[in-house]
N, CA, C and O atoms as a GROMACS GRO file, in nm:
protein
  580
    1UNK      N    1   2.092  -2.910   9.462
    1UNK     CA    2   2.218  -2.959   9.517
    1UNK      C    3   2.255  -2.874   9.638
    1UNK      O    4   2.254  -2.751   9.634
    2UNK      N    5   2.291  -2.952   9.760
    2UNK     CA    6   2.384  -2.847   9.846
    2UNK      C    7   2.491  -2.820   9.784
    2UNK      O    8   2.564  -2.895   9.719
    3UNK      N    9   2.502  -2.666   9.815
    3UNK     CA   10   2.597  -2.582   9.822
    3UNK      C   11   2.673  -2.547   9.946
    3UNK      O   12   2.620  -2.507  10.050
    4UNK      N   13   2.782  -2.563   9.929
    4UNK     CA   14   2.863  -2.485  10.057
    4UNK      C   15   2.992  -2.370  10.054
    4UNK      O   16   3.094  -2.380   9.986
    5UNK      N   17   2.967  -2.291  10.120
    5UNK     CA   18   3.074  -2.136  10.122
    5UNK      C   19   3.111  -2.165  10.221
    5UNK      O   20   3.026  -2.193  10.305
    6UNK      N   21   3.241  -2.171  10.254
    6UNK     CA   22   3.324  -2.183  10.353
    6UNK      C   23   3.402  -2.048  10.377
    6UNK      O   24   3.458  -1.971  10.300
    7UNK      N   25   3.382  -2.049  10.530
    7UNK     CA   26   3.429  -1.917  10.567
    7UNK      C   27   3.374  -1.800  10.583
    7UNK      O   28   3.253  -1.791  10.600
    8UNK      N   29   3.447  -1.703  10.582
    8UNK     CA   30   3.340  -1.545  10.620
    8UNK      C   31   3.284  -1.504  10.456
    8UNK      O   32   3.357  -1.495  10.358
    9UNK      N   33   3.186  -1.489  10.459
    9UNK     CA   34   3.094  -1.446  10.346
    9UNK      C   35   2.994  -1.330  10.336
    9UNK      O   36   2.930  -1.297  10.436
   10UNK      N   37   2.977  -1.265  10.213
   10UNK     CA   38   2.882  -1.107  10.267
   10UNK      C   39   2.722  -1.199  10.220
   10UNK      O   40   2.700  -1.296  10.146
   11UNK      N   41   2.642  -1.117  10.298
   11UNK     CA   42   2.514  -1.176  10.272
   11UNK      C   43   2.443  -1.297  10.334
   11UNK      O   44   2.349  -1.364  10.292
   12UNK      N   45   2.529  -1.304  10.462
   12UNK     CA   46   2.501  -1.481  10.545
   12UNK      C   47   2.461  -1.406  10.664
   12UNK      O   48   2.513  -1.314  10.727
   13UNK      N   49   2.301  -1.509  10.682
   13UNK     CA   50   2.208  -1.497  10.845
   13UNK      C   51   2.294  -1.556  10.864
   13UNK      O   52   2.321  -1.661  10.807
   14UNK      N   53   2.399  -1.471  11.003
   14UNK     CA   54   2.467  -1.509  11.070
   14UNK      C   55   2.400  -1.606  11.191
   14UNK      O   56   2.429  -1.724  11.214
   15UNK      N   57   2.300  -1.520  11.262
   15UNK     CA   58   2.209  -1.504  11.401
   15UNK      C   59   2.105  -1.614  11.371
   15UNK      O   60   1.994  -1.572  11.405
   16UNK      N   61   2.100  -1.725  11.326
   16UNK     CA   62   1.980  -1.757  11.294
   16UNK      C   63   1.843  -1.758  11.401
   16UNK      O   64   1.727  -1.742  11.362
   17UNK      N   65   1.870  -1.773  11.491
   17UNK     CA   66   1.794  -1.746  11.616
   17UNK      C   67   1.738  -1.636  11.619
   17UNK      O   68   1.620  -1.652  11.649
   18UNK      N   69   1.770  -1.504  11.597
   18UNK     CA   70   1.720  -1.409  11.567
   18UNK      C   71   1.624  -1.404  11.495
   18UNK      O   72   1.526  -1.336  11.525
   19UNK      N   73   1.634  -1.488  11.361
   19UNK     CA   74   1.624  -1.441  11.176
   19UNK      C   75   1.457  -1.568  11.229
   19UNK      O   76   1.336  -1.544  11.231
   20UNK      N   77   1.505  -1.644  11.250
   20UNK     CA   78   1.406  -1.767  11.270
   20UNK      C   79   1.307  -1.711  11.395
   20UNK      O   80   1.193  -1.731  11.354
   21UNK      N   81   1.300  -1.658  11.510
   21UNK     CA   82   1.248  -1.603  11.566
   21UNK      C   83   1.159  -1.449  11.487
   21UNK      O   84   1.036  -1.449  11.482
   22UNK      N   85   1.200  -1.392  11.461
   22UNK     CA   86   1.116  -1.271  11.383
   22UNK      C   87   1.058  -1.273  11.242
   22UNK      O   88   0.989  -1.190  11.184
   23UNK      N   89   1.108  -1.404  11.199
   23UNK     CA   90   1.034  -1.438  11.024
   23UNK      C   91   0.959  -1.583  11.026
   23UNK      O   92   0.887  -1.609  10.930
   24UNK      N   93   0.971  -1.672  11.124
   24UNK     CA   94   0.951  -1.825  11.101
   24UNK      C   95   0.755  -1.814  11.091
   24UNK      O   96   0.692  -1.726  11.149
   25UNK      N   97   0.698  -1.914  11.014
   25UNK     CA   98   0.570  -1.890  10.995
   25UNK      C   99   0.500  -2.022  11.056
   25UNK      O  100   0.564  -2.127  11.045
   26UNK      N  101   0.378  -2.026  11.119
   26UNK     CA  102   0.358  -2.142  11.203
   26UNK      C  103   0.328  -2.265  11.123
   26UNK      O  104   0.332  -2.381  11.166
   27UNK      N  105   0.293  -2.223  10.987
   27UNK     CA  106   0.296  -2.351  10.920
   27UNK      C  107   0.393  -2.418  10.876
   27UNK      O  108   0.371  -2.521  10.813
   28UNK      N  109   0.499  -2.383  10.896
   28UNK     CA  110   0.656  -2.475  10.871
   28UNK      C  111   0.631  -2.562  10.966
   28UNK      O  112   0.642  -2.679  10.928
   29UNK      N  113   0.596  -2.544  11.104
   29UNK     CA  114   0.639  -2.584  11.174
   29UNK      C  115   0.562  -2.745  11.205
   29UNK      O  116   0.596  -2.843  11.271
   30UNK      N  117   0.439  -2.708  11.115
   30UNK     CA  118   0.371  -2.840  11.121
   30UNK      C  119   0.381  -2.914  10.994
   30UNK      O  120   0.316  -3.017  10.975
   31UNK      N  121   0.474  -2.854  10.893
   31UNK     CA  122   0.493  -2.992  10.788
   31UNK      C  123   0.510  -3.088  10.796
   31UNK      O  124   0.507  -3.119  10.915
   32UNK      N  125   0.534  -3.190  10.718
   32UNK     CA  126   0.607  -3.333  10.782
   32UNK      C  127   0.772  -3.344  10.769
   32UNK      O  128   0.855  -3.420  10.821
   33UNK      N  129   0.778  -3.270  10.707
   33UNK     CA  130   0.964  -3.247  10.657
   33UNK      C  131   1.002  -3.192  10.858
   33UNK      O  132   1.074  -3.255  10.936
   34UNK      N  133   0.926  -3.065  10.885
   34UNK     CA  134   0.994  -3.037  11.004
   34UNK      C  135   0.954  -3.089  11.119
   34UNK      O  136   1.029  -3.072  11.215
   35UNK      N  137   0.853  -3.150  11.134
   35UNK     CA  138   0.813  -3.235  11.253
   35UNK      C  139   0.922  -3.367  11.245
   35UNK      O  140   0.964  -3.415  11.351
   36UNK      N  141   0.970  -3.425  11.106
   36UNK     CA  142   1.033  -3.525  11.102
   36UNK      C  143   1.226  -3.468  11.169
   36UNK      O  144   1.310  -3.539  11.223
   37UNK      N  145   1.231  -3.329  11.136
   37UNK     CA  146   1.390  -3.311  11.177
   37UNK      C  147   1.339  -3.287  11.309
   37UNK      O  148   1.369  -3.381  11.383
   38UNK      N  149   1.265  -3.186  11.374
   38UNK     CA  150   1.240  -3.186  11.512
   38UNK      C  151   1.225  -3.318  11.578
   38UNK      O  152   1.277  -3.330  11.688
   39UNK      N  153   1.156  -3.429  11.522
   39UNK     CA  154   1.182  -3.552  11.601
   39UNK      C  155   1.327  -3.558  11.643
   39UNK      O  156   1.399  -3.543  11.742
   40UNK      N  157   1.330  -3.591  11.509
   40UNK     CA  158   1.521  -3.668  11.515
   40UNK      C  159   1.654  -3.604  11.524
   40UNK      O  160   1.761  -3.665  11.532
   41UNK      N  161   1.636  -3.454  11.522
   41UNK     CA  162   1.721  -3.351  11.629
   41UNK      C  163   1.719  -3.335  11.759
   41UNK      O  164   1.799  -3.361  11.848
   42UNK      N  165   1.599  -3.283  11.754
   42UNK     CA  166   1.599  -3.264  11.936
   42UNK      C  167   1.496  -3.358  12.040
   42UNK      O  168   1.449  -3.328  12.150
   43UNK      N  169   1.485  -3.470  11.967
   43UNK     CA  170   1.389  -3.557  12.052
   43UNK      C  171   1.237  -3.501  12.079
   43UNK      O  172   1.177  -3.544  12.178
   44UNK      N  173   1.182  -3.418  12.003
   44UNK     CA  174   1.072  -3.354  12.069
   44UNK      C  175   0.984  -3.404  11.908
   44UNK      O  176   1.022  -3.430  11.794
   45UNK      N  177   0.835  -3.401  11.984
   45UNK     CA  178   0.740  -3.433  11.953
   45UNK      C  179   0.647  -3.258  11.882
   45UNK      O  180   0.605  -3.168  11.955
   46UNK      N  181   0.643  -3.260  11.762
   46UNK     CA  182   0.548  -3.121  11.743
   46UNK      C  183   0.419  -3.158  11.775
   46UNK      O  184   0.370  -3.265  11.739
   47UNK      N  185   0.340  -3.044  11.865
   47UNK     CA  186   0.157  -3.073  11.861
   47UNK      C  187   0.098  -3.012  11.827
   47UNK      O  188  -0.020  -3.047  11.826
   48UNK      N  189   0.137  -2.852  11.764
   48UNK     CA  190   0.100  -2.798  11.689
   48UNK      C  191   0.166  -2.708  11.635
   48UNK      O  192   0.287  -2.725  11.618
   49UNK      N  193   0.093  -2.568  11.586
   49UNK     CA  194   0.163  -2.462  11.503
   49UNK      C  195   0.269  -2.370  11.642
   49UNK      O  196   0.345  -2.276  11.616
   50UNK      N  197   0.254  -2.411  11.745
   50UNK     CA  198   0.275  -2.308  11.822
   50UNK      C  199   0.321  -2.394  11.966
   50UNK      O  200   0.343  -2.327  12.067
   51UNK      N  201   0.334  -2.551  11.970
   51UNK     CA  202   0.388  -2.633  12.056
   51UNK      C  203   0.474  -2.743  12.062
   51UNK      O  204   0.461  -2.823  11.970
   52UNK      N  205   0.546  -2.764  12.135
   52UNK     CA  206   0.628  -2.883  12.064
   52UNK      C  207   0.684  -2.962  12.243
   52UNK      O  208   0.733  -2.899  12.337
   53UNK      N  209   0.662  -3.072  12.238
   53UNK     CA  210   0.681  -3.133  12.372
   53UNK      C  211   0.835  -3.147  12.350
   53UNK      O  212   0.876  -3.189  12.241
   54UNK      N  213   0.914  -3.115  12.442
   54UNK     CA  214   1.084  -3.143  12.441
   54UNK      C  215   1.078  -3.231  12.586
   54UNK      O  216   1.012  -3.196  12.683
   55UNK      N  217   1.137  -3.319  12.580
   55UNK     CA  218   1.166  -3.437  12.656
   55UNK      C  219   1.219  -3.346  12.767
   55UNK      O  220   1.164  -3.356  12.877
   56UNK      N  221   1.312  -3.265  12.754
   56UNK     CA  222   1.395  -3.172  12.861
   56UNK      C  223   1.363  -3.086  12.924
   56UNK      O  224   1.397  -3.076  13.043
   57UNK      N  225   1.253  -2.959  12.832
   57UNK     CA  226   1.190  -2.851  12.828
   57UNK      C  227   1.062  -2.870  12.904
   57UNK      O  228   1.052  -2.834  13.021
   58UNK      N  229   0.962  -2.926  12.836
   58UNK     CA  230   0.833  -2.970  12.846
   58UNK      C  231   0.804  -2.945  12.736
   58UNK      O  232   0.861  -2.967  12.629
   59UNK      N  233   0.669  -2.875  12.771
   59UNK     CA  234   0.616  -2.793  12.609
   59UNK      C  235   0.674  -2.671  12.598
   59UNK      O  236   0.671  -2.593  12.693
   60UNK      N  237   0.736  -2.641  12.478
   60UNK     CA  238   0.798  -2.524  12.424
   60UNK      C  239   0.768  -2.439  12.309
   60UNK      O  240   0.758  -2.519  12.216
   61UNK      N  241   0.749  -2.333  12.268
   61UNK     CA  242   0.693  -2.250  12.147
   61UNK      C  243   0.871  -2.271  12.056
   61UNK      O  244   0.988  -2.280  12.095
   62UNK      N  245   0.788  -2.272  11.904
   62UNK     CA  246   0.905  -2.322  11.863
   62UNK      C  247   1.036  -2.223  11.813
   62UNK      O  248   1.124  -2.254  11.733
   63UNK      N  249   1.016  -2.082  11.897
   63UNK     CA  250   1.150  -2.037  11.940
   63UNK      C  251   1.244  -2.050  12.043
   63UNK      O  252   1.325  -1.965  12.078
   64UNK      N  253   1.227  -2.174  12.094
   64UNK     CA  254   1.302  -2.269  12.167
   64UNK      C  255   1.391  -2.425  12.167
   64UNK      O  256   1.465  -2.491  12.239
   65UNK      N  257   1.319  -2.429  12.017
   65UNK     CA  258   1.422  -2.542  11.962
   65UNK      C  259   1.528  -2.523  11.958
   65UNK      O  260   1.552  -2.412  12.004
   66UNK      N  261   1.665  -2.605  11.906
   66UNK     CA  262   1.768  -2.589  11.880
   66UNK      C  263   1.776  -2.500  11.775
   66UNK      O  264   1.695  -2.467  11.688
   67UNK      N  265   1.917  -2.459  11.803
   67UNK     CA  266   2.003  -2.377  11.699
   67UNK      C  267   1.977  -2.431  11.548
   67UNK      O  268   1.921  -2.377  11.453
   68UNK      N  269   2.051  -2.587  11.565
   68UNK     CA  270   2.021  -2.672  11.466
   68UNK      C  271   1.898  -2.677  11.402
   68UNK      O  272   1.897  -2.616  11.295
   69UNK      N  273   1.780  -2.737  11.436
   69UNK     CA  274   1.682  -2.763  11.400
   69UNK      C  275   1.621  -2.605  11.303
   69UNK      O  276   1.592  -2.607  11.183
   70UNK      N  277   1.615  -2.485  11.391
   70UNK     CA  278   1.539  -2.310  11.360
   70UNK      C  279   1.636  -2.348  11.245
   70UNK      O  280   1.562  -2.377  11.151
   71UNK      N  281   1.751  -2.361  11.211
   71UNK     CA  282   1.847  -2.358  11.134
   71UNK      C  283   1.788  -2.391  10.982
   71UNK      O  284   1.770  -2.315  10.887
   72UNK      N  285   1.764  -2.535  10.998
   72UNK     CA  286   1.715  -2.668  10.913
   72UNK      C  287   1.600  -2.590  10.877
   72UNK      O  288   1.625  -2.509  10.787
   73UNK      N  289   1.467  -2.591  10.924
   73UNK     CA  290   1.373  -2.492  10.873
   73UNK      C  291   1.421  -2.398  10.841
   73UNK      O  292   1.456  -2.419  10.725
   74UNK      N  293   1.458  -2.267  10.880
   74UNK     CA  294   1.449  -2.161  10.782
   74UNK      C  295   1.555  -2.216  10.650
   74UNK      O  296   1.563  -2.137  10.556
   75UNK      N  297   1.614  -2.310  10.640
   75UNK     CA  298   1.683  -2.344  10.460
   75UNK      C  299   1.656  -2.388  10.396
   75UNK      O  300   1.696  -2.384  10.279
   76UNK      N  301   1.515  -2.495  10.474
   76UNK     CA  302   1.386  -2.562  10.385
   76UNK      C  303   1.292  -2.447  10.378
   76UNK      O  304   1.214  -2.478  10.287
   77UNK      N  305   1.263  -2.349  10.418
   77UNK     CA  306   1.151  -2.247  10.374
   77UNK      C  307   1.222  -2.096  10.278
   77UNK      O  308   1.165  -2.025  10.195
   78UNK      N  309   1.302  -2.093  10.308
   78UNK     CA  310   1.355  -1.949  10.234
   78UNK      C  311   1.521  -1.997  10.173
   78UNK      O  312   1.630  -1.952  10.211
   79UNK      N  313   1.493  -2.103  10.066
   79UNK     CA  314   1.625  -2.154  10.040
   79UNK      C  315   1.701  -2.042   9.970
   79UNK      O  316   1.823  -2.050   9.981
   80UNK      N  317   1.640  -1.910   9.879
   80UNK     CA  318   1.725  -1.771   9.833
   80UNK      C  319   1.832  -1.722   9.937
   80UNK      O  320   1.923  -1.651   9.892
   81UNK      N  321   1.832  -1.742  10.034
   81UNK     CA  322   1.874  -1.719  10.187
   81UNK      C  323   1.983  -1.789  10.212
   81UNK      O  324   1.959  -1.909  10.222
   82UNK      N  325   2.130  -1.748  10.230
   82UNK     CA  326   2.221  -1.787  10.276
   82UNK      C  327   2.253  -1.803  10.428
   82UNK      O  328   2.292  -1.704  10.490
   83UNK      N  329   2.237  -1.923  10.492
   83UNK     CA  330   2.245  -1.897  10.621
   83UNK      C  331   2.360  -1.988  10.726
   83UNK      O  332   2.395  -2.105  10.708
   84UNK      N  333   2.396  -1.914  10.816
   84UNK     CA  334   2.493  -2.025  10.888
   84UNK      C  335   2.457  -2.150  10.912
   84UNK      O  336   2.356  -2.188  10.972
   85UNK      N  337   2.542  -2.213  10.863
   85UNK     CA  338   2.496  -2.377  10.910
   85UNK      C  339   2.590  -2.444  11.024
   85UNK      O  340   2.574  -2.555  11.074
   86UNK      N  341   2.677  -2.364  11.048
   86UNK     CA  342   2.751  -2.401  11.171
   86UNK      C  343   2.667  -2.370  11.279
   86UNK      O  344   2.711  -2.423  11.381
   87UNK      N  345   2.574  -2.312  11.296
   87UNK     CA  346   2.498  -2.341  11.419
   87UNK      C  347   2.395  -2.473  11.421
   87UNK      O  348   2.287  -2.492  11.477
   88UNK      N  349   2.476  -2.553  11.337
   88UNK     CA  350   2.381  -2.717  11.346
   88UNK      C  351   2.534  -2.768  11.387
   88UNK      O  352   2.642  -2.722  11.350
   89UNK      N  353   2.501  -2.900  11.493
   89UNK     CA  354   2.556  -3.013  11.515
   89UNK      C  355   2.593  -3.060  11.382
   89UNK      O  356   2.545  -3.009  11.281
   90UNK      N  357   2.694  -3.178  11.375
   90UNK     CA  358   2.684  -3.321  11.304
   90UNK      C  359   2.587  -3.360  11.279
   90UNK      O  360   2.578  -3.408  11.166
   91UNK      N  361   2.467  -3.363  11.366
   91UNK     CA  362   2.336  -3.459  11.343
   91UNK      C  363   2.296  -3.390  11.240
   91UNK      O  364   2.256  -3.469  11.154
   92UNK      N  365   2.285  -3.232  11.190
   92UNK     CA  366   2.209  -3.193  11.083
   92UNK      C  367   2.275  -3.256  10.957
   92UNK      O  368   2.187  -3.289  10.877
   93UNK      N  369   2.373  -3.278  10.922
   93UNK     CA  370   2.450  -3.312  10.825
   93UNK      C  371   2.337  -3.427  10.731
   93UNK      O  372   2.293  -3.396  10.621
   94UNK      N  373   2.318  -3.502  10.770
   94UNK     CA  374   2.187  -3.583  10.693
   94UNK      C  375   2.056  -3.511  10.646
   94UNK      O  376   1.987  -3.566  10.560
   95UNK      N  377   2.030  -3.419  10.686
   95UNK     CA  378   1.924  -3.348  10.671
   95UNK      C  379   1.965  -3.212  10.570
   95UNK      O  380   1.887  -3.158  10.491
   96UNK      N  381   2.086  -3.179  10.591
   96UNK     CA  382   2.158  -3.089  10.534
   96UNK      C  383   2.163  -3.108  10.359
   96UNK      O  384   2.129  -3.028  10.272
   97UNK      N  385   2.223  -3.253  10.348
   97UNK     CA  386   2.225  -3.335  10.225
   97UNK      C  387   2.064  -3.390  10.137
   97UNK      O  388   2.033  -3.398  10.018
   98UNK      N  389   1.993  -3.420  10.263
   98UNK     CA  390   1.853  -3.431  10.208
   98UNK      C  391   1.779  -3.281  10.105
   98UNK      O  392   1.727  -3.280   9.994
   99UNK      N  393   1.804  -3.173  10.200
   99UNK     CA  394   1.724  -3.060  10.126
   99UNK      C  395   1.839  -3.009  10.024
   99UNK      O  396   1.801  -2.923   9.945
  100UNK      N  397   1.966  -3.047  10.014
  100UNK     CA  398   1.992  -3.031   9.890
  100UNK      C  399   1.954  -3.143   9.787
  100UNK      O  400   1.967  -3.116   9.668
  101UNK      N  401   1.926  -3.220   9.810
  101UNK     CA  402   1.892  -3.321   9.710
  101UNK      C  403   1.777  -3.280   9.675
  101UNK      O  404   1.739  -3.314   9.563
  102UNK      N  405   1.686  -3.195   9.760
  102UNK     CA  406   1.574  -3.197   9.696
  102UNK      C  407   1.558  -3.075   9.610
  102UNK      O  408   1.490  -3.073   9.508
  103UNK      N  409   1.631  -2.965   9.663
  103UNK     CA  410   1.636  -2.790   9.582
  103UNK      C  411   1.777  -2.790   9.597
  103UNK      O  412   1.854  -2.865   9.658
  104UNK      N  413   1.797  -2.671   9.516
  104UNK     CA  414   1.957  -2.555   9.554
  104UNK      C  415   1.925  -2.473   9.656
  104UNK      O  416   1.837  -2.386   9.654
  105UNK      N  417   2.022  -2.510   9.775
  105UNK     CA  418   2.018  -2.477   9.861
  105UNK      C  419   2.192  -2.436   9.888
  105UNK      O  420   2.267  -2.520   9.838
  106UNK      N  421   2.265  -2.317   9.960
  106UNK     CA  422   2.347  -2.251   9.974
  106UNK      C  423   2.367  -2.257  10.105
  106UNK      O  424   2.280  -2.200  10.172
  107UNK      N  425   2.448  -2.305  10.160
  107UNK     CA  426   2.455  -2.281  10.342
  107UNK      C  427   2.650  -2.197  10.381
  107UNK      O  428   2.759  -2.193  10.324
  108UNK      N  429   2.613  -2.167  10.460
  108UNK     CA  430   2.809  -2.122  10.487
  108UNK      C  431   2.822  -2.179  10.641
  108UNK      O  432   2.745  -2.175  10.737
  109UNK      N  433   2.953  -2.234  10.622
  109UNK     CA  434   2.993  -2.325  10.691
  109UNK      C  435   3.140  -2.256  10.758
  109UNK      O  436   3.229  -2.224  10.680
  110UNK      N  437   3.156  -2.239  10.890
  110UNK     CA  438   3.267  -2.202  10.929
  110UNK      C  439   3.381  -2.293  11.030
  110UNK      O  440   3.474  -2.259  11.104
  111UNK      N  441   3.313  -2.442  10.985
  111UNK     CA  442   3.396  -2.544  11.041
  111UNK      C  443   3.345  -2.650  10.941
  111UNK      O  444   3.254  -2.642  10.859
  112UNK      N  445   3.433  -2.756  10.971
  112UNK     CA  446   3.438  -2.899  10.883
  112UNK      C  447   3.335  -2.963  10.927
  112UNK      O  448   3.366  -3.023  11.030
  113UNK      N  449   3.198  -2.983  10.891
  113UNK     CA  450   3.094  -3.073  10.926
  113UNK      C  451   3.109  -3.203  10.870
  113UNK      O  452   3.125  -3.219  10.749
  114UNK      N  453   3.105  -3.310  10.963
  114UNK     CA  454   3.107  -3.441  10.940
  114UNK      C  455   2.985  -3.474  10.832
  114UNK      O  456   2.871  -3.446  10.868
  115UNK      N  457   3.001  -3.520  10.726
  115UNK     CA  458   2.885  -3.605  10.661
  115UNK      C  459   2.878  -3.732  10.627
  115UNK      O  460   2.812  -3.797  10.545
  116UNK      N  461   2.960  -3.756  10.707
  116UNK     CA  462   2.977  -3.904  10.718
  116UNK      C  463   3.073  -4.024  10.669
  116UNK      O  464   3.185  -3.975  10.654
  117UNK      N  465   3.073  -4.143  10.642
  117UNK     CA  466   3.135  -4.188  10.553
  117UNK      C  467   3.098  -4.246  10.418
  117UNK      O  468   3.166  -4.303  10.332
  118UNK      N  469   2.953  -4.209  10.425
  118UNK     CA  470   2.887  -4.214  10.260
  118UNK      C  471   2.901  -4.137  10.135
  118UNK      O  472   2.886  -4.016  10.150
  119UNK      N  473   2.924  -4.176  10.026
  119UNK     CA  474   2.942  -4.069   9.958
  119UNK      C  475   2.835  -3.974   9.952
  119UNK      O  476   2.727  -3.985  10.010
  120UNK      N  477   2.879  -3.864   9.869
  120UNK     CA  478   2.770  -3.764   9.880
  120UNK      C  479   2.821  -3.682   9.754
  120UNK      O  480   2.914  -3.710   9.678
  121UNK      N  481   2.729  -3.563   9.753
  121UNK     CA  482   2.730  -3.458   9.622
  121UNK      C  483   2.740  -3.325   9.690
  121UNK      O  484   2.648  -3.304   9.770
  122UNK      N  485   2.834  -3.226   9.677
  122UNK     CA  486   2.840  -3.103   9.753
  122UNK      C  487   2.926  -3.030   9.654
  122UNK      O  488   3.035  -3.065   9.609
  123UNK      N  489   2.859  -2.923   9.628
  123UNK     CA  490   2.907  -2.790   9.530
  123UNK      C  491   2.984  -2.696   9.610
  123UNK      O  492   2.947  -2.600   9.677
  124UNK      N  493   3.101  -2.747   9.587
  124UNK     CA  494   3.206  -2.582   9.702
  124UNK      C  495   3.197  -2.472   9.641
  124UNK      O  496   3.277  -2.453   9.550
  125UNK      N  497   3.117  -2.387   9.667
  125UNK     CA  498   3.148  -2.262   9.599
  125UNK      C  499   3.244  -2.174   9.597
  125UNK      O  500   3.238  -2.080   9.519
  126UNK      N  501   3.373  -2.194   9.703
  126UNK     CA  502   3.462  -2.115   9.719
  126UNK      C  503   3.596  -2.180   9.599
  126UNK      O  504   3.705  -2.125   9.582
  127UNK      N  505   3.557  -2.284   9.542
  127UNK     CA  506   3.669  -2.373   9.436
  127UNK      C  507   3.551  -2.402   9.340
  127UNK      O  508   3.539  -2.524   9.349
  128UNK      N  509   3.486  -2.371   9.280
  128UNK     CA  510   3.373  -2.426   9.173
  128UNK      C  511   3.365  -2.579   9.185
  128UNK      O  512   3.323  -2.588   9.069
  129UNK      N  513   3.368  -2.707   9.224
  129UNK     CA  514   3.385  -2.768   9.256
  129UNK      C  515   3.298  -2.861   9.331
  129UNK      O  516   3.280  -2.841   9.451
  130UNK      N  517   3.231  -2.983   9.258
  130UNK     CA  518   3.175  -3.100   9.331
  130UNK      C  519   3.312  -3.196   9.429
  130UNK      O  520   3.426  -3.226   9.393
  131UNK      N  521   3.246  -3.221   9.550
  131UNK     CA  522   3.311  -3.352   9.581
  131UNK      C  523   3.223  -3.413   9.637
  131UNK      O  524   3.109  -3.378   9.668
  132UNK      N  525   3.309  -3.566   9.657
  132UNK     CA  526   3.219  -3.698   9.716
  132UNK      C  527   3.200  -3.703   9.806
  132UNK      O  528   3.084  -3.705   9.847
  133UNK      N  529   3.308  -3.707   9.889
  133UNK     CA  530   3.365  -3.783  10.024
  133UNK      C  531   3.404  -3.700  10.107
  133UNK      O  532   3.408  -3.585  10.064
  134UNK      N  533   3.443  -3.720  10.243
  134UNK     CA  534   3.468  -3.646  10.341
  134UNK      C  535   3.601  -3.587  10.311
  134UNK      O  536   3.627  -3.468  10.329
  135UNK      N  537   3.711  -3.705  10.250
  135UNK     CA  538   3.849  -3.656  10.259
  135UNK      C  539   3.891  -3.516  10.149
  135UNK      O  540   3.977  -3.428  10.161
  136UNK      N  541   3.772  -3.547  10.025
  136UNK     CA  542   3.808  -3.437   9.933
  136UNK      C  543   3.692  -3.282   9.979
  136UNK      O  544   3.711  -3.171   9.929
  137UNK      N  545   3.580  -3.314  10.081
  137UNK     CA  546   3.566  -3.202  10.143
  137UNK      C  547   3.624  -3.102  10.229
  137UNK      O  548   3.592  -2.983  10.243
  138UNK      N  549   3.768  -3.211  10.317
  138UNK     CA  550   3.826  -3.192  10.428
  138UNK      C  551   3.937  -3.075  10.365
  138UNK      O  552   3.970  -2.966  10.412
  139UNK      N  553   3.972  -3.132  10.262
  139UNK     CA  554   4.098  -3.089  10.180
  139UNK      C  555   4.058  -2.942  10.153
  139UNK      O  556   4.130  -2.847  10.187
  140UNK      N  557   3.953  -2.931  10.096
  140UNK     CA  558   3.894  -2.810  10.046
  140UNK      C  559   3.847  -2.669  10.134
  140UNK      O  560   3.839  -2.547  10.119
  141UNK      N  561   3.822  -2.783  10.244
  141UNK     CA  562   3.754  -2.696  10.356
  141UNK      C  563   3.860  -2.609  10.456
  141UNK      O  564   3.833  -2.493  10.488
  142UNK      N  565   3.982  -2.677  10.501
  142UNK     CA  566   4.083  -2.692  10.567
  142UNK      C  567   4.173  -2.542  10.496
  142UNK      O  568   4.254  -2.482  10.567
  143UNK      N  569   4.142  -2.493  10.344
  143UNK     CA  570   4.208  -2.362  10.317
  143UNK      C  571   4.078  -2.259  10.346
  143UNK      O  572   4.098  -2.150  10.294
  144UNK      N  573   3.988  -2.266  10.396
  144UNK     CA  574   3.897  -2.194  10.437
  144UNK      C  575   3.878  -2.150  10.577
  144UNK      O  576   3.874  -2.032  10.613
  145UNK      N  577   3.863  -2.278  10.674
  145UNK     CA  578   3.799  -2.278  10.796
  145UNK      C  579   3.904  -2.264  10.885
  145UNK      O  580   3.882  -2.260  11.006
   0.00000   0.00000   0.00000
């Protein structure tokens, strides 16, 4: 299940850029889980362990992706790992919900991320607490953020 901590928290990769730059391993980078968010985040094409065509960039080593995306991988590879998820857009929010559906996964959040208007399943850890929907995330989030 995703998990979410709202607010300042001890023990959260703040920097993920940093953390993803000095730990990321080249075989993440060619799974199909992350070639599929690198598509559909940042428009770029992976070609290998160590290239990735960006429509904007050209070819780029993949400590040049987005914030978002380095983000998304390191929470699909080291989910023990609490890490900022406010350095993802809105767009991660689908992807966000996917890798909790698939493991327990923990992210901290220091703004209200849109997840849409579908329901959903999200464990607040700062209220013990599942909610569905955006409005009973908003509620929850709003004494935090």
């Amino acid at each position: 299940m995703l998990r979410v901590y709202f607010g300042d928290a001890q023990d959260v990769i703040y920097n993920t850029s940093v953390y993803f730059k000095n730990r990321y391993k080249k075989e993440w980078i060619v799974s199909p889980k992350a070639v599929a968010m690198i598509h559909d985040i940042d428009s770029s094409e992976v070609l290998g362990s160590g290239a990735i065509n960006s429509p904007v960039m050209g070819i780029i080593p993949p400590t040049s992706l987005s914030g978002g995306v380095k983000t998304l991988i390191l929470i699909d590879n080291v989910p023990d790992m609490m890490f900022n998820a406010s350095n993802c857009g809105d767009n991660c929010a689908k992807w966000l919900l996917k890798l909790g559906s698939e493991k327990d996964v923990t992210v901290n959040l220091r703004h209200i991320m849109d997840f849409g208007e579908d329901e959903f399943e999200i464990y607040v850890v700062n209220t013990d607490a599942v909610v569905h929907n955006m409005d009973e995330l908003a509620v929850i989030a709003g004494r935090y953020v």
